[in-house]
VEXDREN-2710 file (C-alpha; in Angstrom, 1 decimal):
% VEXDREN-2710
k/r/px/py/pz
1/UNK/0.0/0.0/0.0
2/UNK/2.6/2.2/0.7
3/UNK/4.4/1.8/-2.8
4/UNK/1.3/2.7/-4.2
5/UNK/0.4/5.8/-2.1
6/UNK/4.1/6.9/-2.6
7/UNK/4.2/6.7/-6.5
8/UNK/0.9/8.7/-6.2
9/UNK/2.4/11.2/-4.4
10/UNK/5.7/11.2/-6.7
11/UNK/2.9/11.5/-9.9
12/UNK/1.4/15.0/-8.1
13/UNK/5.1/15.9/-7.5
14/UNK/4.6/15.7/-3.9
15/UNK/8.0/14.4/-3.9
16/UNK/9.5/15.2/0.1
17/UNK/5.8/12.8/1.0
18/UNK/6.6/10.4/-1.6
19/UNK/10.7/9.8/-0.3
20/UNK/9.0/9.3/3.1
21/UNK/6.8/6.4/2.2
22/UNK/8.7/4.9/-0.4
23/UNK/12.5/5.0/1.6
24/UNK/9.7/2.6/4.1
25/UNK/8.6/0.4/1.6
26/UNK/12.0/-0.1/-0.1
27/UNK/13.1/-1.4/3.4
28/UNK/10.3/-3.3/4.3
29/UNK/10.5/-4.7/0.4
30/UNK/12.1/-4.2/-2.3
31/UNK/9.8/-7.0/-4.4
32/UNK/7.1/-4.8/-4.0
33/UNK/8.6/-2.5/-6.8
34/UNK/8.0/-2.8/-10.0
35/UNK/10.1/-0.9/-12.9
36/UNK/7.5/2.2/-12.7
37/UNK/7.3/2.0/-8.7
38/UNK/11.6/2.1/-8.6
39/UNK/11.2/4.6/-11.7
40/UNK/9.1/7.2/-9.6
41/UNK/11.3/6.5/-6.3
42/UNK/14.2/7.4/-8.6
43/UNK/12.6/10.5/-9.7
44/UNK/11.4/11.7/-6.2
45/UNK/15.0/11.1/-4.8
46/UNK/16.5/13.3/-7.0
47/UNK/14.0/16.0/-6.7
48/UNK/14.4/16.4/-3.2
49/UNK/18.4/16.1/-3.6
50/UNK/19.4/12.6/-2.8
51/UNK/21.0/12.6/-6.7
52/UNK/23.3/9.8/-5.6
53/UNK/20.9/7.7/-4.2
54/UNK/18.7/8.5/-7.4
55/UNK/21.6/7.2/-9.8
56/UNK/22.5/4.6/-8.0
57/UNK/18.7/3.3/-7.7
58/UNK/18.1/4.4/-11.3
59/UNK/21.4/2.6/-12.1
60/UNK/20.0/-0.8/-10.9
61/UNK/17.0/-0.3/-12.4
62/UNK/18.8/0.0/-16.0
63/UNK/21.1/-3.4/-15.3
64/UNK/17.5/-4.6/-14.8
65/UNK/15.7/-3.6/-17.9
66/UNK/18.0/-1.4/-20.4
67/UNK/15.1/-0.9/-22.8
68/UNK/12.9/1.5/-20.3
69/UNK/14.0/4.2/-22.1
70/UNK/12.3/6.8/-19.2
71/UNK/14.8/5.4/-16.7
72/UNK/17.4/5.3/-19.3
73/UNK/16.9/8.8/-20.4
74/UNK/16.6/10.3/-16.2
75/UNK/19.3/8.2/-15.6
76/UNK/21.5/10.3/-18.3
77/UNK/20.5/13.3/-16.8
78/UNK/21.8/12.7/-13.3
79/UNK/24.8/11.5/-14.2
80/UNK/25.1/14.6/-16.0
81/UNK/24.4/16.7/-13.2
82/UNK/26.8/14.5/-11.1
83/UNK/29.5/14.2/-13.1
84/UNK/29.8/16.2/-16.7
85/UNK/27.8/19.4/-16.1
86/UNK/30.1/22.7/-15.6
87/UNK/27.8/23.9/-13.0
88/UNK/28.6/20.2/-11.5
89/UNK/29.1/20.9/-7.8
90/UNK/32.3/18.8/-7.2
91/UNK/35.3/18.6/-9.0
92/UNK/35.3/15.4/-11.5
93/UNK/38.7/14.0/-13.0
94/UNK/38.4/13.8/-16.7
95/UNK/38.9/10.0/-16.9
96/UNK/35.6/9.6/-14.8
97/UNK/34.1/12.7/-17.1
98/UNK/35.0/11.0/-20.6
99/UNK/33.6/7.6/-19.0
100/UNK/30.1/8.9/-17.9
101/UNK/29.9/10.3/-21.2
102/UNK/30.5/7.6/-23.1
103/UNK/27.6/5.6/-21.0
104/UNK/25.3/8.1/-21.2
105/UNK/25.7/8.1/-25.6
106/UNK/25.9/4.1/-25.2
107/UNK/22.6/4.1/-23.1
108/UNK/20.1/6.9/-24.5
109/UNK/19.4/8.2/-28.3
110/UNK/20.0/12.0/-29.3
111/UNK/16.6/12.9/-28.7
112/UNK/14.3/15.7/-27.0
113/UNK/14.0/13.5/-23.5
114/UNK/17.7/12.5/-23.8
115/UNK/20.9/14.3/-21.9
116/UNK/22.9/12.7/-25.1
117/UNK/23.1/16.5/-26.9
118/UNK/23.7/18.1/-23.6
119/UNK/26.7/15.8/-23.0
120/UNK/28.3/15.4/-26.2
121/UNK/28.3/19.0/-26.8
122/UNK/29.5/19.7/-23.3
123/UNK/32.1/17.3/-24.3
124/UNK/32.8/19.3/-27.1
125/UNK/33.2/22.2/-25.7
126/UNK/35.6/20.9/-23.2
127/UNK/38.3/19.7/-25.3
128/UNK/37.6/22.6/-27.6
129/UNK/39.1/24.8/-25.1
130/UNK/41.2/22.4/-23.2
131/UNK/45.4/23.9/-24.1
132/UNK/46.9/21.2/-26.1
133/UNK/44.1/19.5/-26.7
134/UNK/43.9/16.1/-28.4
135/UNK/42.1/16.7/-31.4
136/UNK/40.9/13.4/-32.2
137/UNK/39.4/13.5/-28.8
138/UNK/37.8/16.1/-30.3
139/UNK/36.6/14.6/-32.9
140/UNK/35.5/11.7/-31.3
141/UNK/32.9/13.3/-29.8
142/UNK/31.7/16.2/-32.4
143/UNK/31.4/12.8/-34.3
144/UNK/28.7/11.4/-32.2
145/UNK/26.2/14.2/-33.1
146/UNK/23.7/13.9/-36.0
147/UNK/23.4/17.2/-37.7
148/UNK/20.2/16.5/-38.8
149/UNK/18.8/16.9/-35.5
150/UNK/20.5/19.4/-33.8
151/UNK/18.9/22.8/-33.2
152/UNK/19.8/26.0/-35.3
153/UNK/17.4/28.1/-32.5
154/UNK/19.7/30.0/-30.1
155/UNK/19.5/31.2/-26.4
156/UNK/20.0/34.8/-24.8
157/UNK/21.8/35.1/-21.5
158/UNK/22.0/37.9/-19.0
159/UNK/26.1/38.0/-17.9
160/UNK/27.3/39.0/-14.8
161/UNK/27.5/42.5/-16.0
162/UNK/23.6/42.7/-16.9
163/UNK/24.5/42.4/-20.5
164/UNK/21.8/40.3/-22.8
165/UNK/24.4/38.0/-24.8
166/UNK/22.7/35.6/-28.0
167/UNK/24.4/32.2/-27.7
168/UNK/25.4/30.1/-30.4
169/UNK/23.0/27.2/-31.7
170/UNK/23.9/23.7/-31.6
171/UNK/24.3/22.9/-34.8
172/UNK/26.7/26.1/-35.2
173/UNK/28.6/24.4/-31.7
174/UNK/28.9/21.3/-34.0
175/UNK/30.2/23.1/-36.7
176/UNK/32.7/25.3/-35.4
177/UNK/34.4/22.0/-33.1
178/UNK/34.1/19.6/-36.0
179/UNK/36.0/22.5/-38.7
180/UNK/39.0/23.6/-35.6
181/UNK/39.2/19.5/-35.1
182/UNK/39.7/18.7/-39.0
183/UNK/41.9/21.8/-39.3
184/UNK/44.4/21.5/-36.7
185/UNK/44.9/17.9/-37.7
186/UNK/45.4/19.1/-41.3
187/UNK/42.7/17.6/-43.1
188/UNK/42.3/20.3/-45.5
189/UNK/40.2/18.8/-47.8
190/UNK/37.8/17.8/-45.6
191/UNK/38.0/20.9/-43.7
192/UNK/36.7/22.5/-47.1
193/UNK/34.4/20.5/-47.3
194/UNK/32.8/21.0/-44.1
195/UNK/33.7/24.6/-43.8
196/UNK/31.2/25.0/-47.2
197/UNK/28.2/22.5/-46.3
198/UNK/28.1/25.1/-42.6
199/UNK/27.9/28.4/-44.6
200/UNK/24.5/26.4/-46.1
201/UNK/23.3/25.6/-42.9
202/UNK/23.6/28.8/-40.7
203/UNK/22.5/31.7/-41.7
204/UNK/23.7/33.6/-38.1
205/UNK/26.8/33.4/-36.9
206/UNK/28.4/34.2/-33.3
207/UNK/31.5/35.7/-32.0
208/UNK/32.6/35.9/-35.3
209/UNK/32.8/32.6/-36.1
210/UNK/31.8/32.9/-39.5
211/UNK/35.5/34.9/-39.8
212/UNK/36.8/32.3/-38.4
213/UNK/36.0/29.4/-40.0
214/UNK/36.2/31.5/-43.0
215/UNK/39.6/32.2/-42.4
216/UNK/40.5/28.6/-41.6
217/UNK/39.1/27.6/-45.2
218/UNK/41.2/30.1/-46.9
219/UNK/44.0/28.8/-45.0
220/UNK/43.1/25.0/-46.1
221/UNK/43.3/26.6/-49.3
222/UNK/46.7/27.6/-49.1
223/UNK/48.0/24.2/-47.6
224/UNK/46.5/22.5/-50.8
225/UNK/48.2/24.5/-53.4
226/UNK/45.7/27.4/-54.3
227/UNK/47.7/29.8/-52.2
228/UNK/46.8/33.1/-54.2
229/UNK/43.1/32.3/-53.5
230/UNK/43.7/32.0/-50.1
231/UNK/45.4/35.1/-49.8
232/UNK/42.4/36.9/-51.2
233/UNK/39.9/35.5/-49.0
234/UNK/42.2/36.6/-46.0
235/UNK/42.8/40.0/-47.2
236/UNK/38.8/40.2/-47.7
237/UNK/38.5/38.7/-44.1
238/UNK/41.4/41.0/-42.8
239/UNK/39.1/43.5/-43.5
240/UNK/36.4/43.2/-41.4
241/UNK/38.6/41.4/-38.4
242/UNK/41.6/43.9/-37.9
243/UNK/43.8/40.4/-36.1
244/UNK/47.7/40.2/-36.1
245/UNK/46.6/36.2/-37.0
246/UNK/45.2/37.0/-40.1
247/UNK/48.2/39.3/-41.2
248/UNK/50.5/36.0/-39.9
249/UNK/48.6/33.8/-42.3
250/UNK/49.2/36.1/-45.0
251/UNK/52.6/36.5/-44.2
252/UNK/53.3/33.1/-44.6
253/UNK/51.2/32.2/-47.7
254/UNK/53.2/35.1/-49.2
255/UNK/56.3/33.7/-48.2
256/UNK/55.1/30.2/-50.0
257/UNK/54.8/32.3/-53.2
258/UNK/57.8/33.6/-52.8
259/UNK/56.8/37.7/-52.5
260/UNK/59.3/38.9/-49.7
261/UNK/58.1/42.4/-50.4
262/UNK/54.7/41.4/-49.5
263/UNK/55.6/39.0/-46.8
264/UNK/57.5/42.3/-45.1
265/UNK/54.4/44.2/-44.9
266/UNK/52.2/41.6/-43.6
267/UNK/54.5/40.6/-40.8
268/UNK/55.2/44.4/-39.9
269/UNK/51.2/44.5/-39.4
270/UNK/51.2/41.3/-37.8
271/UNK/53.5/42.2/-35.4
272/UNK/52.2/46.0/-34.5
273/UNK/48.1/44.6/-34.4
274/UNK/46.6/45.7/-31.4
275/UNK/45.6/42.2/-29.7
276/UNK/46.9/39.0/-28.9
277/UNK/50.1/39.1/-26.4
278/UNK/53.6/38.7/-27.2
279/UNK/54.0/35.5/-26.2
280/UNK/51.2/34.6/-29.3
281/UNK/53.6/36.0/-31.8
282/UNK/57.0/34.2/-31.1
283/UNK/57.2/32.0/-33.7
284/UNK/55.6/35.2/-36.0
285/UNK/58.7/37.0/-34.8
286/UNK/61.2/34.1/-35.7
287/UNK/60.3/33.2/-39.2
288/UNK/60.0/37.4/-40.0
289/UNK/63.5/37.7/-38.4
290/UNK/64.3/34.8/-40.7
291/UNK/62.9/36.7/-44.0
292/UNK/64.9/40.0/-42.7
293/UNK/67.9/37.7/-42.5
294/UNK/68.3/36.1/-46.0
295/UNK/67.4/39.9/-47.2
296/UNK/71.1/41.0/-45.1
297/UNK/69.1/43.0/-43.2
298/UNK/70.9/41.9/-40.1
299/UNK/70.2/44.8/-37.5
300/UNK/66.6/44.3/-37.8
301/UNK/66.8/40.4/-38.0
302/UNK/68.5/40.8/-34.9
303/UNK/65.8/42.9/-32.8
304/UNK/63.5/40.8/-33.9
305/UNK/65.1/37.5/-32.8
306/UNK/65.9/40.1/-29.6
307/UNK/62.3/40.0/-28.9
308/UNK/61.5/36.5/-29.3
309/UNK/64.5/35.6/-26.8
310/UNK/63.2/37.9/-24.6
311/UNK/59.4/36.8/-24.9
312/UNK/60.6/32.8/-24.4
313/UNK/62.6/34.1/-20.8
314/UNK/59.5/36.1/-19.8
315/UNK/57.3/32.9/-20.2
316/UNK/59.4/30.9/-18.4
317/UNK/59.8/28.8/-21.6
318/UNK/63.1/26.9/-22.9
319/UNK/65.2/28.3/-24.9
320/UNK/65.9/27.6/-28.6
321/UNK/69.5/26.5/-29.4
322/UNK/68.5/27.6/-32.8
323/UNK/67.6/31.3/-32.4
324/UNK/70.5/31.7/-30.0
325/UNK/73.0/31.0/-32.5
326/UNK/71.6/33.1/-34.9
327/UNK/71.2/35.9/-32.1
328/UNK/75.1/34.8/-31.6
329/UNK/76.1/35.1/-35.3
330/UNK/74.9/38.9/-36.2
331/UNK/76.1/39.6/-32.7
332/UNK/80.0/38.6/-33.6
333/UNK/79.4/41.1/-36.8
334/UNK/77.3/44.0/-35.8
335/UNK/77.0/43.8/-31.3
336/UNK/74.8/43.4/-29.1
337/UNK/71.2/45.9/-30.0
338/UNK/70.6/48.9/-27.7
339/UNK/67.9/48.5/-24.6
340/UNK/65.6/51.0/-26.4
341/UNK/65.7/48.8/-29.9
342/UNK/61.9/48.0/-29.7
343/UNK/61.5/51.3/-30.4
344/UNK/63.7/51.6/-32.8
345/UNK/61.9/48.3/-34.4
346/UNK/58.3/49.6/-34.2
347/UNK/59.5/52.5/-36.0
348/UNK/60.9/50.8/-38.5
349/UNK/58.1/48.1/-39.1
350/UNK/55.7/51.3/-38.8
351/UNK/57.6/53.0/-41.9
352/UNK/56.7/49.0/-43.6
353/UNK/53.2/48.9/-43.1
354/UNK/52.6/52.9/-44.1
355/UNK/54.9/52.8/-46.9
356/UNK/52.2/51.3/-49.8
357/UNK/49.1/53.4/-48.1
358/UNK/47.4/56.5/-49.3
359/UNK/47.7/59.7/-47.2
360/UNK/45.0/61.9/-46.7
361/UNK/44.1/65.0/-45.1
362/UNK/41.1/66.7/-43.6
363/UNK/39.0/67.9/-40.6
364/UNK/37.9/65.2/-37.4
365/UNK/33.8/66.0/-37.8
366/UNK/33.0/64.0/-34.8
367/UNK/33.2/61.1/-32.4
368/UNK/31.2/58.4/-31.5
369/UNK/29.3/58.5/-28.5
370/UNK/31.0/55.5/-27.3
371/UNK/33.9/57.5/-27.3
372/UNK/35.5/54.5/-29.2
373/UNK/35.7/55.9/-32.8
374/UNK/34.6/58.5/-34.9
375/UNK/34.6/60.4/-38.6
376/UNK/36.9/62.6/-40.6
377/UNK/35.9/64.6/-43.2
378/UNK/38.6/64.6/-45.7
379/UNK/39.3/67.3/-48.3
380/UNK/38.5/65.3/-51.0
381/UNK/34.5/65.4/-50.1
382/UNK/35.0/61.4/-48.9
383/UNK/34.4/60.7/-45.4
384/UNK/36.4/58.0/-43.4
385/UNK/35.5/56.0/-40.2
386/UNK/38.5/56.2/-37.9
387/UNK/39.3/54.5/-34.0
388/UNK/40.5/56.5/-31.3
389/UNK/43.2/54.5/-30.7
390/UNK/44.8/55.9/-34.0
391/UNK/45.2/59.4/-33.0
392/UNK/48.7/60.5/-32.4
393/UNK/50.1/62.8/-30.5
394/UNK/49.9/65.0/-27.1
395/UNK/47.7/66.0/-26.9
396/UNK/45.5/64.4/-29.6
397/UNK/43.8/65.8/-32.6
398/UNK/39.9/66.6/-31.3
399/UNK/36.8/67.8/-33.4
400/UNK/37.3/70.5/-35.8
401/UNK/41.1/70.0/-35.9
402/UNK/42.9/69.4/-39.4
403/UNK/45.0/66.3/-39.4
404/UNK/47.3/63.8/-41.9
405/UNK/46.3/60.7/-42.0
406/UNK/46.6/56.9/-44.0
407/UNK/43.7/55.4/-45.6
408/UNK/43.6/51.1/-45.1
409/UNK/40.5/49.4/-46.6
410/UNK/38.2/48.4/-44.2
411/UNK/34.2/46.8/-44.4
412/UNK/31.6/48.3/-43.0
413/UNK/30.0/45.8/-40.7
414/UNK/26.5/47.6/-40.6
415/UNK/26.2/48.4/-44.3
416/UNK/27.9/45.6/-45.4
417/UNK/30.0/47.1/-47.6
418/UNK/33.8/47.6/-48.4
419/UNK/34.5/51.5/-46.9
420/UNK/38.0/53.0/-45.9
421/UNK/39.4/53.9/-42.3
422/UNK/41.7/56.2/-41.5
423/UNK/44.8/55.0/-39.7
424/UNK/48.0/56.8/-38.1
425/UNK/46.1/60.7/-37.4
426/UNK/47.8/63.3/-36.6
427/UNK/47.5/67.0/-36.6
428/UNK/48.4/69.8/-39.8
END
């Protein structure tokens, strides 16, 4: 009788009622329970926060009969909670993580009731961002999804900051994992491949992962031979994603073709983009000392190698037998640079980068009420979008004032449109 009152209570989700007549009945006899009775004792355990007990009753109950697929599927949820979720209240090893989650996608289907989505893409994410990450691991699980039936419907969230932020869909989740997985393992053509079939499927991308994974592509591109395509596709993509990473890519696929000239501008921007620490750009400031070098421009080749030594001691990192000798080598013919030579460096990849840009001149109209950016009006009747951080000087140019400047294309994110920035202002 009491198994039968309890489940009753566990159906209204009278649950703390339910836990006190079943825990009674389950002593008294477990026989008494069928696979709906333990179901709903299960259930009403882990609604008034006995989730251990739940799993390990809902656990039994599976063992028992692995086709009730409503156990099955609560069970994958609380194992979940337990064990894989990052709001998960203890701390779980990953060998225990990775083995829960591979029960829970042996045990349930990817389906509404299931936790399978929730944990593979949890999964996902985890090695995604996980430093060195084992990108078969990776794919491993981005493999377990079905496409087909994941979600392109995404989720707002209110930060800690009160800020309303969209989140990302499944399906672009699935995307974005399964393109970084095939990419840093170097299977361009099926990074292509998938890189193509997601621009189909998603029509709305988040933080800017449609430049990345468009970036990535015209990478692949370059890896498999059609290097001048992928160094238009970057240069487009540069465009709207001012990021020392793109220049790098650039730099190198110029370097495949064999255009020094071009490969020095690219790695001068590279190196003086806003964004991304030192310690990103190391091997950025290696292979552009190397370029410098074979072009017996040995002083520079030298600061730059100067920086990269330095970077690698800052970071605690071991040092490269390589780059010291070559640091060693232009020493014994030119000594030691100065302590002020990244100065002297910027100065000189500045002069790189502005050397191939149009100069213009005008008046500031206005800025932004962000504060962040603003307009000049140029003497030639054209009107350019600028960022604060490009004014020079001390004080800086304000409203009203004349100034110099360098005109870079740029893309007009709201109009959707190529449009030109001005770069480098500074006053008549």
């Amino acid at each position: 009788m009491d198994v039968r009152n309890g489940v009753n209570l566990a159906k209204q989700g009278q649950f703390e009622e339910a836990v006190s007549l079943l825990d009674q009945a389950y002593q008294s006899n477990r026989n008494a329970f069928n696979s709906w009775d333990l179901f709903f004792y299960a259930k009403s355990l882990k609604k008034v926060g006995r989730l251990k007990e739940s799993v390990q009753l809902s656990k039994q109950l599976y063992e028992e009969a692995p086709d009730f697929q409503a156990n099955a599927n609560m069970l994958s949820w609380s194992l979940y909670r337990l064990y894989i979720s990052p709001n998960r209240k203890e701390k779980v090893e990953e060998v225990i993580m990775v083995k829960t989650a591979n029960f829970i996608v042996n045990s349930v289907k990817q389906e509404q009731y299931s936790a399978y989505e929730r944990t593979v893409l949890t999964m996902v994410k985890y090695f995604k961002n996980k430093a060195n990450t084992n990108q078969q691991q990776l794919l491993y699980w981005v493999s377990k999804l079905d496409p087909t039936k994941l979600s392109t419907e995404t989720n707002t969230i209110t930060d800690s900051e009160g800020i309303k932020r969209e989140l990302a869909s499944p399906l672009e989740e699935y995307y974005t994992a399964k393109i970084k997985a095939l990419f840093e393992m170097k299977n361009y053509p099926e990074c292509l491949t998938i890189s193509t079939e997601a621009f189909k499927k998603i029509s709305k991308f988040h933080y800017d992962n449609d430049i990345w994974l468009r970036s990535k592509a015209a990478i692949a591109k370059g890896e498999l031979g059609r290097v001048e395509e992928g160094i238009r596709e970057l240069e487009e993509i540069v465009k709207e994603k001012d990021h020392w990473s793109l220049y790098y890519e650039i730099f190198k696929l110029y370097l495949k073709l064999g255009n020094t000239a071009m490969a020095r501008e690219k790695g001068a921007y590279a190196v003086l983009a806003q964004g991304g620490e030192y310690k990103h750009k190391k091997n950025l400031l290696i292979k552009f000392g190397y370029l410098l070098e074979e072009e017996k421009q040995h002083k520079e080749a030298l600061m730059l190698y100067t920086f990269a030594k330095e970077v690698i001691k800052e970071n605690g990192w071991k040092d490269m037998q390589s780059l010291n000798e070559r640091i060693a080598l232009i020493e014994r013919e030119i000594g030691k640079v100065n302590k002020g030579y990244r100065n002297e460096l910027f100065s000189f990849l500045q002069t790189i980068k502005l050397q191939t840009l149009p100069k213009g001149i005008g008046t500031i109209l206005k800025v932004l009420p962000n504060g962040k950016a603003g307009f000049i009006s140029g003497d030639n009747g054209q009107q350019y979008y600028f960022r604060i951080k490009n004014l020079k000087g001390k004080p800086r140019p304000g409203v009203k004032e004349h100034v110099h400047f360098y005109i870079m294309e740029s893309f007009d994110k709201k109009k959707q449109r190529q449009s030109y920035e001005a770069i480098e202002i500074t006053k008549v």
